[in-house]
C-alpha positions as CSV (number, residue, x, y, z in Angstrom):
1,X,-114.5,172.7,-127.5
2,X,-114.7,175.5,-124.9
3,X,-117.8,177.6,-124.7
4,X,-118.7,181.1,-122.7
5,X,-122.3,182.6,-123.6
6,X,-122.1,186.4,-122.2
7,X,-125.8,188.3,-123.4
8,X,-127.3,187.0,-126.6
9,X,-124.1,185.3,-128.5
10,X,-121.7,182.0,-127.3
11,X,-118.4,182.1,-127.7
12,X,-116.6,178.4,-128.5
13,X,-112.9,177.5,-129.0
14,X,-113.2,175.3,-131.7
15,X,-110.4,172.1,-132.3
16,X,-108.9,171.8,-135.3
17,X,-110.0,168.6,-136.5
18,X,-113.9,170.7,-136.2
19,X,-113.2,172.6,-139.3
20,X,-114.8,170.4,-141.5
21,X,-117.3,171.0,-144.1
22,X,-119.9,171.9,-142.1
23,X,-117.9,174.3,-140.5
24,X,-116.7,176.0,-144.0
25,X,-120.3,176.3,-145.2
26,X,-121.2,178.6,-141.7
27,X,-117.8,180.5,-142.6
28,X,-118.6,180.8,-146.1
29,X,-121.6,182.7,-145.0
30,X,-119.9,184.6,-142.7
31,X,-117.2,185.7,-145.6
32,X,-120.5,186.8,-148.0
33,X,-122.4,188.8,-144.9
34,X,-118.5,189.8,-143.1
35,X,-118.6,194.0,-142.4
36,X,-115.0,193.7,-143.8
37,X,-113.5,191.2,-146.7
38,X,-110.5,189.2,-145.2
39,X,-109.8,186.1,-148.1
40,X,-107.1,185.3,-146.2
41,X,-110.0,183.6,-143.0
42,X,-112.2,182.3,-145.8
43,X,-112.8,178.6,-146.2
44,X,-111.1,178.1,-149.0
45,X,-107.7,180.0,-147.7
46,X,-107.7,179.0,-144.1
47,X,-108.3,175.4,-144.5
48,X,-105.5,174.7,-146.8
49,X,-103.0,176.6,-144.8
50,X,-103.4,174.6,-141.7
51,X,-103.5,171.1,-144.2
52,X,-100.0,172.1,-145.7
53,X,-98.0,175.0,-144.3
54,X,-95.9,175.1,-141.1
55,X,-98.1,177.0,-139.2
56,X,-98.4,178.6,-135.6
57,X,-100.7,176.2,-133.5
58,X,-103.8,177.9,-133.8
59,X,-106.4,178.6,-131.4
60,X,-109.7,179.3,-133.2
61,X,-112.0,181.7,-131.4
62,X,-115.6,181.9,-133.0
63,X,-118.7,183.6,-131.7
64,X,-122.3,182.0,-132.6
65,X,-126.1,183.4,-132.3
66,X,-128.3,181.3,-130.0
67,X,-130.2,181.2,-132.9
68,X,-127.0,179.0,-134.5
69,X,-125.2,181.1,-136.7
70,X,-121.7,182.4,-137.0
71,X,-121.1,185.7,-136.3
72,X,-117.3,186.2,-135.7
73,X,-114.2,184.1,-136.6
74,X,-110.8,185.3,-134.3
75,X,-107.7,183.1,-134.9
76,X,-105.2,183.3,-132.4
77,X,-101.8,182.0,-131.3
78,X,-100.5,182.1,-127.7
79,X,-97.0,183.7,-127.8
80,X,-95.2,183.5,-124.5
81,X,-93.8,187.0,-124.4
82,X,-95.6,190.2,-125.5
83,X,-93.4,192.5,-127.3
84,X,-90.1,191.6,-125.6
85,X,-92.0,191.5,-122.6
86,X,-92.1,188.2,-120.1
87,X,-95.8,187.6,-120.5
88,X,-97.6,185.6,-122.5
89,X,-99.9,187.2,-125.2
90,X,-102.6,186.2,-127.8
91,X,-101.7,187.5,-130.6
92,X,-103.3,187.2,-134.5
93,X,-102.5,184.0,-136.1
94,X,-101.2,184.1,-139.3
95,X,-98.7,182.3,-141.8
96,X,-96.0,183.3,-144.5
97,X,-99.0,183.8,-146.8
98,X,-101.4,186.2,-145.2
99,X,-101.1,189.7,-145.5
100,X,-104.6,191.1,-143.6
101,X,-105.6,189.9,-140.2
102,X,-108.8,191.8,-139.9
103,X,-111.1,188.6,-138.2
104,X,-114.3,188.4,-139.8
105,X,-117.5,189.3,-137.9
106,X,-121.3,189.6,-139.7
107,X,-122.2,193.0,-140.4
108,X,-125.6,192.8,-138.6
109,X,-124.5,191.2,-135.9
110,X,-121.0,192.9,-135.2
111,X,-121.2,195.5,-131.3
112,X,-122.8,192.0,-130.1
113,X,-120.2,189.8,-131.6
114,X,-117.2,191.8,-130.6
115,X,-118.6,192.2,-127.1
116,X,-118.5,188.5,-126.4
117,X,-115.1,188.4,-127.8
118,X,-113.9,190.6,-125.5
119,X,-115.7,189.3,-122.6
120,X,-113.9,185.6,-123.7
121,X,-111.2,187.8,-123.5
122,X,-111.6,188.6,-119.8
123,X,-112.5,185.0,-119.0
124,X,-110.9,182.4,-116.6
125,X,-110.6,180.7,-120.7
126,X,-108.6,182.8,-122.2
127,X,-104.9,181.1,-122.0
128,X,-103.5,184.5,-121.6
129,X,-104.2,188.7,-120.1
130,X,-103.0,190.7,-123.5
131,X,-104.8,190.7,-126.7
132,X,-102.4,191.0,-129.4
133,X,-103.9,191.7,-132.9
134,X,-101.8,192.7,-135.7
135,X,-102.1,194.0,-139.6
136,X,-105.9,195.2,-139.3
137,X,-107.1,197.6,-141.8
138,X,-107.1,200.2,-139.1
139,X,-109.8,203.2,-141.0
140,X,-112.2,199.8,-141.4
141,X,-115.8,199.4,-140.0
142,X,-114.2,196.3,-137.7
143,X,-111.5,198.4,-136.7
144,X,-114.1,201.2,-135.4
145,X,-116.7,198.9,-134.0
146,X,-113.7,197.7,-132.0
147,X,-112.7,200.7,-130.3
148,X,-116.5,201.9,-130.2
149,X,-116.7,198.5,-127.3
150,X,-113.3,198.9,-125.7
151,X,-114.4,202.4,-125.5
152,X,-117.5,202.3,-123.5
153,X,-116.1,199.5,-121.4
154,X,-113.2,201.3,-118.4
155,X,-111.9,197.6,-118.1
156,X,-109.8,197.4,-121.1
157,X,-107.1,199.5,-122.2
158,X,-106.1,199.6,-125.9
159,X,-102.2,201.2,-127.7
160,X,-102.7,201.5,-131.5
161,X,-100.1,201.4,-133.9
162,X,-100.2,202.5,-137.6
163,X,-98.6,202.3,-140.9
164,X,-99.6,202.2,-144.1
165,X,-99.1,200.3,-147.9
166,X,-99.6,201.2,-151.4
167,X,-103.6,200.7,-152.6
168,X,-105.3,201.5,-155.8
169,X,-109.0,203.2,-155.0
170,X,-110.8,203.8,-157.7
171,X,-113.0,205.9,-156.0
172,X,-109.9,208.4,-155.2
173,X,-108.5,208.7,-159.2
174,X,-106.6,212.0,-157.9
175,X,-104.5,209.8,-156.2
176,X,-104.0,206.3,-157.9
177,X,-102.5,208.2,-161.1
178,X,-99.4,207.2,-162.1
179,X,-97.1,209.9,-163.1
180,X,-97.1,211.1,-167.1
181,X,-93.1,210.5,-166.6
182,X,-93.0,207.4,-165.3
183,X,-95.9,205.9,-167.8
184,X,-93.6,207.1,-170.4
185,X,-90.6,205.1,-169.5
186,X,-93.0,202.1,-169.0
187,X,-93.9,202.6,-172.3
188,X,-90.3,202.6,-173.5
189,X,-89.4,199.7,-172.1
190,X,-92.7,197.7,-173.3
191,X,-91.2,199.1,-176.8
192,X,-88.1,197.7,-176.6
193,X,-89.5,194.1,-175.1
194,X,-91.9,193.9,-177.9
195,X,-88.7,194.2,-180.1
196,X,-87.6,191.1,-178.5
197,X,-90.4,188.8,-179.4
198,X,-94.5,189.4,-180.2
199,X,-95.5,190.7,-176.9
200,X,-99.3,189.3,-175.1
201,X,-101.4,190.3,-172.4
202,X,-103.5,187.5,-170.9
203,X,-105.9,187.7,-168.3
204,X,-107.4,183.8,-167.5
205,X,-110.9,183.5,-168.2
206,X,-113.7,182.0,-165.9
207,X,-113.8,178.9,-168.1
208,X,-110.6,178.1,-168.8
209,X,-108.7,175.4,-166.8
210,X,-106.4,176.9,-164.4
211,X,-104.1,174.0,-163.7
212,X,-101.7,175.0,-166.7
213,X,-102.0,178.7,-165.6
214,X,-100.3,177.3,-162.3
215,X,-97.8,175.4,-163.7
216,X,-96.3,178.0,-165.4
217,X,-96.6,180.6,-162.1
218,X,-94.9,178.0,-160.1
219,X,-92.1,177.3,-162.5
220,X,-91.4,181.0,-163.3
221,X,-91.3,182.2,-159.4
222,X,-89.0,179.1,-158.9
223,X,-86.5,180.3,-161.6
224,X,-86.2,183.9,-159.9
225,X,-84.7,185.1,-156.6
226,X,-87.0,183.7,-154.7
227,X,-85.9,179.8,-156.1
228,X,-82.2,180.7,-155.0
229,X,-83.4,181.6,-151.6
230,X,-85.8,178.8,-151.3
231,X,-88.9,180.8,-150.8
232,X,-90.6,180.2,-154.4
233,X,-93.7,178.4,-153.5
234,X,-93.0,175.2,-155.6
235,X,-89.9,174.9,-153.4
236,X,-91.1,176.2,-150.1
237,X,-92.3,173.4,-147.8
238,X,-95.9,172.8,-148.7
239,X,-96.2,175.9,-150.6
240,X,-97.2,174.0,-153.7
241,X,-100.0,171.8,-152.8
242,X,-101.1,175.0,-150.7
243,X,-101.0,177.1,-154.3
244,X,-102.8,174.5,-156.2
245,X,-105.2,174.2,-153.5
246,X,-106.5,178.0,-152.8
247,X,-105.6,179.0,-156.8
248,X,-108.3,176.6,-158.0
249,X,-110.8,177.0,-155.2
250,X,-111.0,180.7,-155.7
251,X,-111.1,179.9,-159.7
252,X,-113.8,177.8,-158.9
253,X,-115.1,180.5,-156.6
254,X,-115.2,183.5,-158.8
255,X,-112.5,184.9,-156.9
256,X,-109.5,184.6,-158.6
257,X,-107.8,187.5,-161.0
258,X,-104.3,186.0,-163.1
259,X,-102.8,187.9,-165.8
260,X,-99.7,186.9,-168.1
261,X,-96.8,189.0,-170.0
262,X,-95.3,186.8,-173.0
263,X,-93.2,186.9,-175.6
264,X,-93.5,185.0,-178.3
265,X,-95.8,182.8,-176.3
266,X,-93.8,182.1,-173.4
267,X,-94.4,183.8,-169.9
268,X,-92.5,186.6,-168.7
269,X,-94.4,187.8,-165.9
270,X,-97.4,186.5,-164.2
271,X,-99.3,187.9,-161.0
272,X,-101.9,186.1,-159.0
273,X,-105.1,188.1,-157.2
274,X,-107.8,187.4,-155.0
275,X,-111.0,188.6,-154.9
276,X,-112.7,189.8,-151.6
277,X,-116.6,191.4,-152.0
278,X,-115.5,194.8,-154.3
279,X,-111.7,194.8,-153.4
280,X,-108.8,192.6,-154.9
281,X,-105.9,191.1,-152.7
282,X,-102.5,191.1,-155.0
283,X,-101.0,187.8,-153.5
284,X,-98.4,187.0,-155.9
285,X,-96.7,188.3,-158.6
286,X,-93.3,186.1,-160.5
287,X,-91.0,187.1,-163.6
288,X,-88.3,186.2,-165.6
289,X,-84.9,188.2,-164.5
290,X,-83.7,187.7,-167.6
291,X,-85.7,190.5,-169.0
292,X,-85.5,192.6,-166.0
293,X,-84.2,195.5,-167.7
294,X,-87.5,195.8,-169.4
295,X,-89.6,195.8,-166.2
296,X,-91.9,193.0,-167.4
297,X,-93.8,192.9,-163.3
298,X,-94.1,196.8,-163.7
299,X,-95.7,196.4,-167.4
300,X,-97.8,193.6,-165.9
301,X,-99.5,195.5,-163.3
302,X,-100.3,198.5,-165.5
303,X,-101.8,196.3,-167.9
304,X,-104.0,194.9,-164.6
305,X,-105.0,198.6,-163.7
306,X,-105.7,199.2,-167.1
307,X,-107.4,196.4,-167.5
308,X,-109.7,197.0,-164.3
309,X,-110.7,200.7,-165.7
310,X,-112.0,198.9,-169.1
311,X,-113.7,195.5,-168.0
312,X,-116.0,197.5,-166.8
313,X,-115.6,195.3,-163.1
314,X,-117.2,196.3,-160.2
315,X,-113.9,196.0,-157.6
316,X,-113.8,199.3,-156.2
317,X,-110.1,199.4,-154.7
318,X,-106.7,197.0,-155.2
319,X,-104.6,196.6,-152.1
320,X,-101.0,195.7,-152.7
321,X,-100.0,193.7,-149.7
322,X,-96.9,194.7,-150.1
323,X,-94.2,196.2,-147.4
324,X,-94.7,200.0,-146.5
325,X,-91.4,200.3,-148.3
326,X,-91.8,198.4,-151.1
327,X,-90.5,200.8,-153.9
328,X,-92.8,199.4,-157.0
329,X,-96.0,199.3,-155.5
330,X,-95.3,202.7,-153.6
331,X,-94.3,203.9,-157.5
332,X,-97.5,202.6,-158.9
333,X,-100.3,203.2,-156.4
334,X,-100.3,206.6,-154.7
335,X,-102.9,206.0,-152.8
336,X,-102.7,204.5,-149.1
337,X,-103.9,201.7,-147.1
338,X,-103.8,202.6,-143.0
339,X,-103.0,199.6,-141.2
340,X,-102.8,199.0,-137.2
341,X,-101.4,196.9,-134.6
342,X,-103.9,196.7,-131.9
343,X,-103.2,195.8,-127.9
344,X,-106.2,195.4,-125.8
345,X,-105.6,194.6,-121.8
346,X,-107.7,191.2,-121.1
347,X,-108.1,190.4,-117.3
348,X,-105.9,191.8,-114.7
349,X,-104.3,194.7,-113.5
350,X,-100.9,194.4,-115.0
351,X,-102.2,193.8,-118.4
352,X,-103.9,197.6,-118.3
353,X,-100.7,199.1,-116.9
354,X,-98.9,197.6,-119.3
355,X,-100.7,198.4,-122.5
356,X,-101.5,202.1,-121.0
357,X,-97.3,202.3,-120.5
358,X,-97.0,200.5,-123.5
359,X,-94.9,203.8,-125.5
360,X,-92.6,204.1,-122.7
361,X,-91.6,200.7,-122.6
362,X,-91.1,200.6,-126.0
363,X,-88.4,203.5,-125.7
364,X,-87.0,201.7,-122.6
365,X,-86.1,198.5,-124.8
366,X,-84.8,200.6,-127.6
367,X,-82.7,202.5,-125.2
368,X,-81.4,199.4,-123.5
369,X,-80.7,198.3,-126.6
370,X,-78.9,201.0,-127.7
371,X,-76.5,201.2,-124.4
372,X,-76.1,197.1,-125.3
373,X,-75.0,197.9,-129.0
374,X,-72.9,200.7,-127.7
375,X,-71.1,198.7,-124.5
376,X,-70.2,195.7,-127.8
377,X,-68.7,198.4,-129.8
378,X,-66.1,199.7,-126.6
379,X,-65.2,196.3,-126.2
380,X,-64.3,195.6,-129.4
């Protein structure tokens, strides 16, 4: 363990074999007092992933009070090249699973917390000059206490990227609706499914066991696509015992959201959510292709929106964690989640002339790339 104590927090690079329960009870009360949700860096998620998945080797920046509490959880991995570039980077860890790498710091303790990141950042400790952190929720409060420090400090340099994904607010109804068009072929096809077989919505209740409810996920996603390819999680290396493990700690939890589509009592569609303070995480969703022509994922997630609106929950906003492209979820949702790739110069002077020259280098590799592609074509 590694420590650097700038002003009133430490900062500690915590070993692997520290994350034990002990250390999941001060993140678990980091997650409940966190100024942004990220399930993905909970206990219950992170814990799991570095038991069973094939993971980046992680280096695991925290930041304490001196009065003993955790204030700010940063996982990182050090990449040797930064963005095609020959030098080496720390850049967000994350795994095949995670779909939001906004760290987690305490609300009341965040311009503090952040500070001493940075200043780790700057440190002889800090294994590499550029800070590399990718998919943050980049209109969130950690997002702009960020650039509020990097901002009153000259030493660092920052180059934001954006895009965005589908979301569902329910604060913003003008723009979640989904089209009187399109909910009337939804409704077609739900007609002609039901012909099929006696059609059933289920949404798994806090006291039922959820061990069947992930038998039939797994086996469903493993007869689709994703089994051919061999990325359904019962066939993808660890992805199983990593399902069972977070699936029934966030049942356990509270946390967990699963809804089912049958017909005639055998699942057609399932989905699997998380829940994070007053937003839901859509992690997973599986069906059966063989009634693809009926769109039973697409009648699945209505029924969850519809379902949300009536249960009279208090989750305030659904993000899809899906690609910016991804043509369902941009269908369904209207509405927009901005999301950033953030560089920030550590120590050195190359790392701020880099970052601040960052868009021209960019345009120098894709035009060097494009003279490559062209030079390949003349020869051929």
């Amino acid at each position: 363990m590694h420590m650097i104590s700038p002003r009133s927090s430490e900062v500690r690079v915590v070993d692997r074999d520290q994350l034990d329960a002990s250390f999941a009870q001060h993140l678990d009360a980091l997650a409940r007092s966190a100024i942004e949700p990220n399930v993905f860096l909970e206990s219950w998620m992170l814990m799991p992933a570095l038991a069973h998945l094939e993971v980046p080797a992680l280096i695991l920046v925290t930041v304490w009070s001196l009065s003993g509490m955790l204030t700010g959880l940063f996982p990182l991995q050090l990449c040797a090249r930064y963005r095609g570039l020959p030098m080496r980077s720390l850049r967000s860890w994350e795994h095949d699973y995670a779909f939001l790498n906004t760290p987690l710091v305490a609300a009341a303790h965040a311009p503090e917390t952040i500070r001493a990141f940075l200043e780790w950042t700057r440190s002889d400790q800090a294994p590499a000059h550029l800070l590399d952190l990718h998919m943050l929720r980049a209109d969130g409060p950690f997002m702009r206490a960020l650039m509020a420090e990097t901002a009153a400090d000259r030493r660092f340099a920052t180059q934001v990227t954006t895009w965005t994904r589908a979301l569902h607010d329910r604060t913003a109804t003008s723009t979640t609706q989904v089209s009187a068009k399109h909910l009337k072929e939804l409704r077609r096809q739900e007609r002609r499914l039901g012909e099929i077989g006696a059609l059933g919505y289920t949404v798994l209740a806090a006291e039922a066991p959820v061990d069947p409810w992930i038998r039939r996920f797994l086996e469903l996603e493993a007869r689709g696509w994703k089994g051919g390819e061999g990325t359904a999680l019962e066939i993808a290396r660890g992805g199983r015992a990593f399902f069972e493990s977070i699936v029934r700690a966030a049942h356990a939890r509270g946390q967990l959201r699963m809804l089912e589509l049958s017909v005639d009592g055998m699942a057609v569609a399932m989905k699997c959510d998380f829940i994070g303070a007053d937003g839901l995480f859509m992690f997973k969703i599986a069906y059966d292709e063989a009634y693809a022509r009926h769109s039973p994922g697409v009648l699945l997630e209505l029924f969850g929106l519809q379902q949300l609106e009536t249960s009279g929950s208090p989750i305030a906003w659904m993000d899809s964690c899906a690609r910016s492209d991804h043509f369902m979820a941009n269908r369904l949702w209207t509405g927009r989640r901005q999301l950033a790739d953030c560089s920030i110069s550590g120590r050195g002077l190359l790392a701020r002339w880099i970052i601040r020259r960052a868009d021209l280098l960019r345009s120098l590799r894709k035009r060097m790339a494009a003279l490559r592609k062209r030079g390949v074509h003349a020869l051929a």
